[in-house]
C-alpha positions as CSV (number, residue, x, y, z in Angstrom):
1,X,-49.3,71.5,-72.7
2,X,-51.3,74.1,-71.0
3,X,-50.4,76.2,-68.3
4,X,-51.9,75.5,-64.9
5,X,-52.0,79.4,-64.4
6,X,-52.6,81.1,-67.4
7,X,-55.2,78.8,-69.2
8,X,-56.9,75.9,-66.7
9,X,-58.4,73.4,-69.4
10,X,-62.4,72.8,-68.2
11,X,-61.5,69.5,-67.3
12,X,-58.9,70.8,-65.0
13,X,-61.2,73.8,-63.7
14,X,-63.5,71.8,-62.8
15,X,-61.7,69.2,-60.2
16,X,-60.3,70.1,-56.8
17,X,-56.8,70.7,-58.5
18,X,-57.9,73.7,-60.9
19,X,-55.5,77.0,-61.0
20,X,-57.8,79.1,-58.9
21,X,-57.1,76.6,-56.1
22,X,-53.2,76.9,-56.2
23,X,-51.7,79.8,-55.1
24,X,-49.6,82.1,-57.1
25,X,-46.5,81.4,-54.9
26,X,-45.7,77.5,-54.3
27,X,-43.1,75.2,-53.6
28,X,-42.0,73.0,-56.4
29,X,-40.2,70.4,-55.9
30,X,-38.8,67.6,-58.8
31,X,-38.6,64.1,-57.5
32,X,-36.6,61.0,-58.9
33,X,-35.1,57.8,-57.2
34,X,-33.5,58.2,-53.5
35,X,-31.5,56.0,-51.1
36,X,-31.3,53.1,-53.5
37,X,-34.9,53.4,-54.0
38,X,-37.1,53.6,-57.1
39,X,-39.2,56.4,-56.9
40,X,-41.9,54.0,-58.0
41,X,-41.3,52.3,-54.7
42,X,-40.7,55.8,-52.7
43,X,-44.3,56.8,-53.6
44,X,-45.6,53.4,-51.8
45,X,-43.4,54.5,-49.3
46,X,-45.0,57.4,-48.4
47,X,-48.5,56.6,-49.1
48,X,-48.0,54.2,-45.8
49,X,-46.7,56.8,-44.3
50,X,-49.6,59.5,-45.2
51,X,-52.0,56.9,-44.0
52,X,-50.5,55.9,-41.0
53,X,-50.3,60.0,-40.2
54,X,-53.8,60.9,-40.8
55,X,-52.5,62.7,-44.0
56,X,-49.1,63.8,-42.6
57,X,-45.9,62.5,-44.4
58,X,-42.3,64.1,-44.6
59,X,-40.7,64.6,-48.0
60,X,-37.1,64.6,-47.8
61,X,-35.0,67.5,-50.3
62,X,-31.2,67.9,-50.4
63,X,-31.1,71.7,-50.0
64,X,-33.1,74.4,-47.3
65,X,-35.5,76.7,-48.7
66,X,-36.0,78.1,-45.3
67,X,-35.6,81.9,-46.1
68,X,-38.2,82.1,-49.2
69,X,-40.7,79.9,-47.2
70,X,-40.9,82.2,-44.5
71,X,-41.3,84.7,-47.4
72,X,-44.2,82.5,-48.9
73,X,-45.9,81.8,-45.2
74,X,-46.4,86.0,-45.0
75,X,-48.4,85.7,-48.3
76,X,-49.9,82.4,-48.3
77,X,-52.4,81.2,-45.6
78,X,-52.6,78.1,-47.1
79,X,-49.1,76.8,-48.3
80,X,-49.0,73.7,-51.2
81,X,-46.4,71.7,-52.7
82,X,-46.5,70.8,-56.4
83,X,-44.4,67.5,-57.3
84,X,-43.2,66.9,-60.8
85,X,-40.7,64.2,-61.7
86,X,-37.2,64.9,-62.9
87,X,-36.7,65.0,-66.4
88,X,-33.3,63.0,-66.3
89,X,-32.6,60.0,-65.0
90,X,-31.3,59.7,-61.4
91,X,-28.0,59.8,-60.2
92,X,-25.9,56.6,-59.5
93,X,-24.7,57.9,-55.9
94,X,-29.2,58.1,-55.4
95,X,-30.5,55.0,-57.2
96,X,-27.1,53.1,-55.9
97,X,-25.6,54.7,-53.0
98,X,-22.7,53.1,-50.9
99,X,-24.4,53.6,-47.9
100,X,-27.9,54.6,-46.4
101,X,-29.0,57.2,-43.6
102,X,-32.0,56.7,-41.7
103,X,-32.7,60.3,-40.5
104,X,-34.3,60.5,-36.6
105,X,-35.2,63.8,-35.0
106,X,-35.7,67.2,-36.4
107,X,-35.0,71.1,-36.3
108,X,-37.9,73.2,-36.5
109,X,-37.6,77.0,-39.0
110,X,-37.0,78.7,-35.4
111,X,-34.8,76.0,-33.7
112,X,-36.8,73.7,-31.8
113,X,-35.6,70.5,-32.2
114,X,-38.0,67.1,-31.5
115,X,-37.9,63.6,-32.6
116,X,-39.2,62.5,-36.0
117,X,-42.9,61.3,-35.8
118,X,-43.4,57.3,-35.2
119,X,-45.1,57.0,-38.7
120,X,-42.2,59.0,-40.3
121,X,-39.8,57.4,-42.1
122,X,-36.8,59.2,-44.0
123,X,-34.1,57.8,-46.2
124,X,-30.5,59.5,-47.6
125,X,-27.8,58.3,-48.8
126,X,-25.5,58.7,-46.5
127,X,-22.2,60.2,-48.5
128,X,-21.5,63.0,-50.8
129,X,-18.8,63.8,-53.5
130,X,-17.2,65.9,-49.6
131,X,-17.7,62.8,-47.5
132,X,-20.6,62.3,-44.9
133,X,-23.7,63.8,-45.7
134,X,-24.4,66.1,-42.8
135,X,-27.5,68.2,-43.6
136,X,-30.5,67.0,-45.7
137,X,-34.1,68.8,-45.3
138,X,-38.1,67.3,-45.3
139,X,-40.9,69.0,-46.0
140,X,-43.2,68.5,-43.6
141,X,-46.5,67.3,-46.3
142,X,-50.3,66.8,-45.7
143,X,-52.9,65.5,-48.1
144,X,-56.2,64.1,-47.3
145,X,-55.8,62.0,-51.3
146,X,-53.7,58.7,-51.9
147,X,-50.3,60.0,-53.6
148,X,-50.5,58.5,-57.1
149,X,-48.9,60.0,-60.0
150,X,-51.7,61.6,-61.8
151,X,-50.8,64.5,-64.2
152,X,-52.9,67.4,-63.6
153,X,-51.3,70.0,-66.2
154,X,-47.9,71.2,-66.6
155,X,-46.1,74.2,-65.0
156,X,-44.3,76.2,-67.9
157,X,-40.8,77.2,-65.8
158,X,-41.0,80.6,-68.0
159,X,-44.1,81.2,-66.4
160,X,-42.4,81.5,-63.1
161,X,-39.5,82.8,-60.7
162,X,-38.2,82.2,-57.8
163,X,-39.2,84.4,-55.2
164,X,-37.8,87.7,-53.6
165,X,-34.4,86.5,-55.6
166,X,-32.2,88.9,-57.6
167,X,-31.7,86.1,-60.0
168,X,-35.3,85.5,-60.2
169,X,-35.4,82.9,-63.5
170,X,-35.5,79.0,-62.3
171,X,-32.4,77.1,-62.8
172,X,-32.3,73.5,-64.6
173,X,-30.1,72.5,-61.3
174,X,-32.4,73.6,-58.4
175,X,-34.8,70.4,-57.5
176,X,-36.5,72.5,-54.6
177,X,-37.5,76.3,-54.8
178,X,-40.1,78.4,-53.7
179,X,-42.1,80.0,-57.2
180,X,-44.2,82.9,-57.9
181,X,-46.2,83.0,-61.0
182,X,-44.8,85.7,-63.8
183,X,-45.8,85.2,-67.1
184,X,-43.2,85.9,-69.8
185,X,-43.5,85.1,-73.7
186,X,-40.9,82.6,-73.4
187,X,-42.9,79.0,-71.9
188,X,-39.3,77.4,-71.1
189,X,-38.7,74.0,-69.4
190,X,-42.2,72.9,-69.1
191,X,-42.7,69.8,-66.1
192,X,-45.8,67.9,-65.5
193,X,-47.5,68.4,-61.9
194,X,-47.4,65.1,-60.7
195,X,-48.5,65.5,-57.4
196,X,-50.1,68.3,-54.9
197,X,-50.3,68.3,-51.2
198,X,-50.4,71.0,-48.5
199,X,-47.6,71.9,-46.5
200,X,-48.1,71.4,-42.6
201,X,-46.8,73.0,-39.7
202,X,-43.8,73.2,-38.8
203,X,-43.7,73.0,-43.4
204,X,-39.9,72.2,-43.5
205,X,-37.5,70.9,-41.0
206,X,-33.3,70.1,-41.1
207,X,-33.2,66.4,-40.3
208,X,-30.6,65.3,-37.5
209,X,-28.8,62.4,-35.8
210,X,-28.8,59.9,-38.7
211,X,-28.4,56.3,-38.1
212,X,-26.5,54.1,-40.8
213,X,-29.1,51.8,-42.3
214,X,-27.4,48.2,-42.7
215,X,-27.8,46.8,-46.0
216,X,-30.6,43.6,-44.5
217,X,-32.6,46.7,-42.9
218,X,-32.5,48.2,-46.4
219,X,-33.3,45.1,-47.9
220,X,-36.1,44.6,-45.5
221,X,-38.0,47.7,-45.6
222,X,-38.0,47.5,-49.2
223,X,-39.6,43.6,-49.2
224,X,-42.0,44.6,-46.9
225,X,-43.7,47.8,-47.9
226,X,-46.4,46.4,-49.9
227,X,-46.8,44.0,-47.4
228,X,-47.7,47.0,-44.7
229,X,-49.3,49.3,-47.2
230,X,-52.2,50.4,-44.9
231,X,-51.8,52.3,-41.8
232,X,-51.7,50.6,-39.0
233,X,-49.3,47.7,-40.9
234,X,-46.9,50.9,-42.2
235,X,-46.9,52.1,-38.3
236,X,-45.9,48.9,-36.8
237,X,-43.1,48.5,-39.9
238,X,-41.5,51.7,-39.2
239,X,-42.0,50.9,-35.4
240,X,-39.9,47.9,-36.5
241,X,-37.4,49.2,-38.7
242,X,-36.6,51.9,-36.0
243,X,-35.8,49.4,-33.5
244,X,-33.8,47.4,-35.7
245,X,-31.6,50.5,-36.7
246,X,-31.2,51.2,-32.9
247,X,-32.7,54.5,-33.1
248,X,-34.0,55.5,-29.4
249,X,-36.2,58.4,-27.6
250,X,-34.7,61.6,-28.4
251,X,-35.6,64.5,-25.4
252,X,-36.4,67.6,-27.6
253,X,-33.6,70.6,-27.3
254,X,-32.6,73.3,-28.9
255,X,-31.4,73.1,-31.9
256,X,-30.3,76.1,-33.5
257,X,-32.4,78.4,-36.5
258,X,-32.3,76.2,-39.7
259,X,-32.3,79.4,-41.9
């Protein structure tokens, strides 16, 4: 597999996803199967969601990258997201989990804190191996294309490291990291890019006041996504499902820095 990078293939350098347009300095992120869903089934998820947005869908991560983003944001004027899927097969506690957060408002890089969008719609599982899960992160996503999986090349991790770190070289256990291209002789883990999008203002957000999702509101948003897969449907579903889970207005605060 070729390098993105170092070695566009002309089929590749010529499309709208070609090296020259990524930056040199990215977020990566891998994705796999969350809150008892497939990721099949998370990627029809948030293609409602992008079309009910105008573009705009939030990606939810386990860990903050807040610190190297704001690094990036100096450097890039025009921030991306490159999705690849995990290499190994989700975890039991994410494809079966005992219980299921539904994630409502939002703290900003710099502390402003807002409900989540109508359109948005953000799952969790709701424990870890230390109990309740009490922080989980979106990035705030834009793309003006339908998210299907379409391979457009490979990113070679040997190729990379994470930036401004003093242990630069990518680690097989981070699923979410901010990435400058470095070339070395050594090509690594290589992952296919599986997805691109911009990132959006405010980029990435800590998600707040989660609501436990009963298991017939799980059961229900899953039966029903195909059934609201366009944009005005997906709005009036996650209208619905908001409702149902008792989530109500939020009145934006402070919220303290998320880096």
């Amino acid at each position: 597999m070729t390098c993105l990078w170092c070695e566009p293939p002309a089929h590749i350098a010529n499309s709208d996803n070609h090296a020259p347009g990524l930056p040199e300095v990215f977020c990566w992120t891998k994705m796999q199967a969350e809150a008892g869903q497939p990721l099949e089934l998370i990627l029809r998820r948030k293609e409602a969601e992008r079309a009910a947005g105008g573009g705009l869908f939030f990606w939810g991560i386990g860990t903050s990258v807040a610190g190297r983003l704001l690094q990036m944001l100096e450097h890039v004027p025009k921030p991306k997201v490159l999705f690849s899927v995990m290499k190994s097969r989700p975890k039991l506690e994410d494809a079966s989990p005992k219980a299921v957060f539904l994630w409502t408002s939002y703290v900003d890089l710099f502390g402003g804190k807002d409900a989540l969008p109508e359109h948005a719609v953000v799952l969790s599982r709701a424990y870890t191996k230390s109990g309740l899960k009490t922080h989980h992160y979106a990035l705030v996503c834009r793309s003006d294309v339908r998210l299907d999986l379409r391979p457009k090349g490979s990113i070679k991790l040997g190729h990379f490291r994470n930036l401004g770190s003093d242990t630069p070289r990518i680690g097989s256990s981070q699923v979410t990291a901010i990435i400058e291209h470095l070339p070395t002789p050594t090509d690594g883990p290589i992952y296919a890019v599986d997805l691109v999008a911009d990132l959006a203002d405010p980029y990435l957000v800590r998600l707040d006041d989660p609501v436990l999702l009963p298991p017939p509101e799980r059961t229900f948003v899953d039966s029903m996504i195909d059934e609201h897969a366009d944009g005005a449907g997906w709005m009036e579903l996650a209208r619905h499902l908001k409702q149902r889970a008792g989530v109500g207005a939020l009145a934006p605060a402070h919220g303290g820095s998320i880096i």
